[in-house]
C-alpha positions as a Markdown table, in Angstrom:
| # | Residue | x | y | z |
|---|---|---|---|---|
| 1 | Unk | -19.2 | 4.3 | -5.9 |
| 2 | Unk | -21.7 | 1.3 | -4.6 |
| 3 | Unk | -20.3 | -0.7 | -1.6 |
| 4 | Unk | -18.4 | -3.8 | -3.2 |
| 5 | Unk | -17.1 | -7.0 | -1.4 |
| 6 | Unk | -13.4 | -7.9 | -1.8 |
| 7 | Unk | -12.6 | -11.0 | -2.2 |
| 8 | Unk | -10.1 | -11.6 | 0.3 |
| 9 | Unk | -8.1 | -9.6 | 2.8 |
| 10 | Unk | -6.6 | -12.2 | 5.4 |
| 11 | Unk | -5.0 | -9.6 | 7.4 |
| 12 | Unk | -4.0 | -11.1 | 10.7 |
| 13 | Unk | -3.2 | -8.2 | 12.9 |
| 14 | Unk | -5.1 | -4.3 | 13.4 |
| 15 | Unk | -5.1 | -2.7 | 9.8 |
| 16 | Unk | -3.4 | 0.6 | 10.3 |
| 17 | Unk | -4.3 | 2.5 | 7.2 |
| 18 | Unk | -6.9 | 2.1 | 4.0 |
| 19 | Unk | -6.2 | 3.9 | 0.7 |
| 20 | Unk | -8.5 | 4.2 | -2.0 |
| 21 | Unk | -6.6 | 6.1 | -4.9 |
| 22 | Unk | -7.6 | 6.4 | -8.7 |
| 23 | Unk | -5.4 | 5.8 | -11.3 |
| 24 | Unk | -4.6 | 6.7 | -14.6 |
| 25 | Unk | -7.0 | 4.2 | -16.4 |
| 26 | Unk | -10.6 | 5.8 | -16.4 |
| 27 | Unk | -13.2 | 3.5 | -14.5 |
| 28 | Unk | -10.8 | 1.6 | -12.0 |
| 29 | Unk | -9.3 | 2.5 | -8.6 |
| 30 | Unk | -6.7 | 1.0 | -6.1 |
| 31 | Unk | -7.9 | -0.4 | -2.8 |
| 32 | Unk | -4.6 | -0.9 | -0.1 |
| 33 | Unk | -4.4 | -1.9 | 3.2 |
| 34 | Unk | -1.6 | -2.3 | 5.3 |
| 35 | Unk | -1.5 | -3.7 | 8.9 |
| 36 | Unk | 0.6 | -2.9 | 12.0 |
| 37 | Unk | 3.2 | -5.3 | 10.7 |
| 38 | Unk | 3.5 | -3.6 | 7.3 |
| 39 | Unk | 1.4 | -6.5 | 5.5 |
| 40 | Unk | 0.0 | -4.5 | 2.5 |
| 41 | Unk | -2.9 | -5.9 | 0.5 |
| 42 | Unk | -3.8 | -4.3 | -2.7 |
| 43 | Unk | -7.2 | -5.0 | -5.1 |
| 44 | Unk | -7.5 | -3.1 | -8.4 |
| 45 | Unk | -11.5 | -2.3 | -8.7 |
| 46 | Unk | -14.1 | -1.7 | -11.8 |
| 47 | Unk | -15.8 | 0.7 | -10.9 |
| 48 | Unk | -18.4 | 0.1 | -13.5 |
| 49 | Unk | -19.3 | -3.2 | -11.2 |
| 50 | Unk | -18.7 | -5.5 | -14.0 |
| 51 | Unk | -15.9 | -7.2 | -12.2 |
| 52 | Unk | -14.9 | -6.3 | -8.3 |
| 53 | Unk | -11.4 | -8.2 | -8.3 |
| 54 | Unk | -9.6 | -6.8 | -11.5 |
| 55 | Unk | -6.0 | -7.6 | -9.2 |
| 56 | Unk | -5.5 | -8.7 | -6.2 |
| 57 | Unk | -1.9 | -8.9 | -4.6 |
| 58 | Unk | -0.5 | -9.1 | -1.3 |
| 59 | Unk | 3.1 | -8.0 | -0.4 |
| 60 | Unk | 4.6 | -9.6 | 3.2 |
| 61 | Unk | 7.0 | -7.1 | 5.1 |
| 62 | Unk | 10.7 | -7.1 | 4.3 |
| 63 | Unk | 11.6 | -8.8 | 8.3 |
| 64 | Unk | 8.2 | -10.9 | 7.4 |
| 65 | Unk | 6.5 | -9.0 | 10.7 |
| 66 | Unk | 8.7 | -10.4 | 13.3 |
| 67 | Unk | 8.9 | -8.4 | 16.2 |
| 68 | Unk | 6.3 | -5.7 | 17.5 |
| 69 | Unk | 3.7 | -4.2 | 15.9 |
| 70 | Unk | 3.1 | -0.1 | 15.4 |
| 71 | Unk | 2.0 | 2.5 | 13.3 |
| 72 | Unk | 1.7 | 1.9 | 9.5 |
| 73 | Unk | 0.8 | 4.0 | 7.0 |
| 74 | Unk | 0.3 | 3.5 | 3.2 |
| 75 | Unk | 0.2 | 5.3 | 0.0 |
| 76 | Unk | -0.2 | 5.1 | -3.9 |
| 77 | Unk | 2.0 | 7.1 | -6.2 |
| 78 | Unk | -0.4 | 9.4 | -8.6 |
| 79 | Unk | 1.9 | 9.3 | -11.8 |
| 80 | Unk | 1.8 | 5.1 | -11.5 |
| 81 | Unk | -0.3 | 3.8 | -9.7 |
| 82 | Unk | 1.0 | 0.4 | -9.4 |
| 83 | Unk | 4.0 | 2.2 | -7.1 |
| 84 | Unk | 3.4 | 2.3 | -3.0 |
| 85 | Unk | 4.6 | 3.2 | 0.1 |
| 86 | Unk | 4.6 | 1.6 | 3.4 |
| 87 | Unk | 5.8 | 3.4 | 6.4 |
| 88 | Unk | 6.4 | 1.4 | 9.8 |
| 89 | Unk | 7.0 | 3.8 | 12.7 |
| 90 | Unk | 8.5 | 1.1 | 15.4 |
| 91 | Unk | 10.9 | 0.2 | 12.3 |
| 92 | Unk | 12.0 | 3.3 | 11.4 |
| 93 | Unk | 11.6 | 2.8 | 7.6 |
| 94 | Unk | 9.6 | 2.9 | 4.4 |
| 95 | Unk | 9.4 | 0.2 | 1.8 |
| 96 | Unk | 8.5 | 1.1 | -1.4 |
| 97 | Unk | 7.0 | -1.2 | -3.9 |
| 98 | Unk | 5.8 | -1.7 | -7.3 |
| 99 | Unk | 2.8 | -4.2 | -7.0 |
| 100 | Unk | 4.6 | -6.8 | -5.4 |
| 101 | Unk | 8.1 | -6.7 | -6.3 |
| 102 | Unk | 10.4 | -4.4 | -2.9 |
| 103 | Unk | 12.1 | -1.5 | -5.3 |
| 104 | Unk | 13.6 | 0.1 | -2.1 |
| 105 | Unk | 14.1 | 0.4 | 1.6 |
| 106 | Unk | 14.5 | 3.7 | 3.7 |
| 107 | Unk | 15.6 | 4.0 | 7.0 |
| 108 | Unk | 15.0 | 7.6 | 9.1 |
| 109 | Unk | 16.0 | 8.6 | 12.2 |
| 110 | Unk | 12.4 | 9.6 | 13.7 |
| 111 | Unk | 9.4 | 7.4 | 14.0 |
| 112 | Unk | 7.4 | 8.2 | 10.0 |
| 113 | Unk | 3.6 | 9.5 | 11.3 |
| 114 | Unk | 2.9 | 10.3 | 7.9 |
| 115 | Unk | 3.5 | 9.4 | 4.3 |
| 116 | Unk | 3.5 | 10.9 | 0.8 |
| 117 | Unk | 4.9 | 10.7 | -2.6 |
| 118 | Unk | 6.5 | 13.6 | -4.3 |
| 119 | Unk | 5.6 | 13.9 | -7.8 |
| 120 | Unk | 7.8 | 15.0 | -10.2 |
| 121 | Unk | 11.3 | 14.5 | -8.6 |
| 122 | Unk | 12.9 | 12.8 | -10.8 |
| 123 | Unk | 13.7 | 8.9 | -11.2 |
| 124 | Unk | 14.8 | 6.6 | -8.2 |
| 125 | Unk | 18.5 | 5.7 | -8.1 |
């Protein structure tokens, strides 16, 4: 794919992770970011470079990034592609979202270095 320009990303801290994920509609792919505050910004992309900004959201962390910043990490679900996952290590948790909306919170005991969905196992409850 040719280099495109987004047309915003006002992160305002060290982005901690960049996803770029295709989804199930032929010709478009998911751009996230997320910084060390668990901002996430998402932009849906053409890839046939008729339009770059298809959707752009951005999603503000559950505690709205007070305290200090750490690890995040990000990641698309494959099935739907509008479902993500941000992982905060100095927080202990992972928020999951679909586009913009918080579906769930997770707490674990150890600091999250890594992050993936599991496909396939069954419905959230």
């Amino acid at each position: 794919m040719d280099s495109s320009l987004v047309n915003r990303c006002p992160h305002r801290s060290e982005i901690q992770s960049i996803v770029l994920s295709e989804t199930e509609c032929p010709g478009y792919l998911v751009l996230g970011s997320v910084d060390d505050y668990g901002h996430l910004m998402v932009s849906k992309l053409d890839t046939s470079g008729k339009d770059i900004d298809q959707l752009t959201y951005s999603v503000l962390p559950r505690d709205s990034g007070v305290g200090e910043g750490s690890w995040a990490g990000l990641c698309f679900s494959r099935s739907q592609w509008s479902m993500a996952a941000v992982a905060r290590s100095f927080c202990k948790s992972i928020d999951v979202y679909d586009q913009d909306i918080h579906v769930r919170s997770l707490h674990t005991l150890w600091y999250p270095s890594s992050l993936n969905f599991l496909e396939n196992s069954g419905p959230w409850k």
